[in-house]
C-alpha positions in Angstrom: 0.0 0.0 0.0 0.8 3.6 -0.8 1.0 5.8 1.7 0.6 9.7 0.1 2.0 12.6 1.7 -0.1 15.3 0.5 -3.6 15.3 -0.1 -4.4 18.6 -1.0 -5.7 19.4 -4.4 -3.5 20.3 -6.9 -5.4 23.6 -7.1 -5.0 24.7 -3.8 -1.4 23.9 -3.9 -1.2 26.1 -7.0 -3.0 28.6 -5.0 -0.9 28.7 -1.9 2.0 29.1 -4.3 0.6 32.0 -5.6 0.0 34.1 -2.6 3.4 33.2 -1.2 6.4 35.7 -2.1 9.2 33.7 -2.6 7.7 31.6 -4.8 6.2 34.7 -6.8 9.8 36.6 -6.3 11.4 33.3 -8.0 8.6 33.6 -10.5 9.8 37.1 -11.3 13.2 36.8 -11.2 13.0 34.1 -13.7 11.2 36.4 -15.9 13.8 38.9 -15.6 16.6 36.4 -16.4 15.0 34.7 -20.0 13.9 38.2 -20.8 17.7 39.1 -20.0 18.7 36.4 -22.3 16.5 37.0 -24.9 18.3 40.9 -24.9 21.7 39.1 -24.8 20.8 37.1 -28.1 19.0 40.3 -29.8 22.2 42.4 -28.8 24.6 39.3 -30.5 22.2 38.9 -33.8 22.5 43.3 -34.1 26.7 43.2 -33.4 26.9 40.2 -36.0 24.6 41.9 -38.5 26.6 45.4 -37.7 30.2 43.5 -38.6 27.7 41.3 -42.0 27.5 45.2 -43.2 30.7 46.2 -42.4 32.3 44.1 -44.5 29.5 44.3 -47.3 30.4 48.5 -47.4 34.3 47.5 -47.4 33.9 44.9 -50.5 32.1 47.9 -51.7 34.4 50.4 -51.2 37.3 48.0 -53.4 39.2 46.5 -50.3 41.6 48.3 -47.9 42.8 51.6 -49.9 
């Protein structure tokens, strides 16, 4: 036989969670982080596009003069 632990509904676990701040703190904090990464790529992608035209203008140009 199985003994269970917890018996409470998932819901009111979900709930509890909810109204208590560390939980909502970690919540936001890993917000903060993948929105952090997502600037971290977007920043990269505009630096590797910036050098892409660089070059581009360079070819352009004839080369180094």
């Amino acid at each position: 036989m199985i003994k269970t632990q917890n018996i409470a509904p998932i819901s009111q676990i979900r709930q509890k969670q909810e109204r208590d701040p560390v939980m909502t703190m970690g919540q936001e904090l890993s917000s903060i982080k993948i929105s952090n990464i997502q600037k971290d790529e977007l920043i990269q992608t505009m630096g590797e596009q910036l050098a892409q035209v660089k070059l581009e203008l360079i070819q352009l140009k004839g080369g180094a003069k």
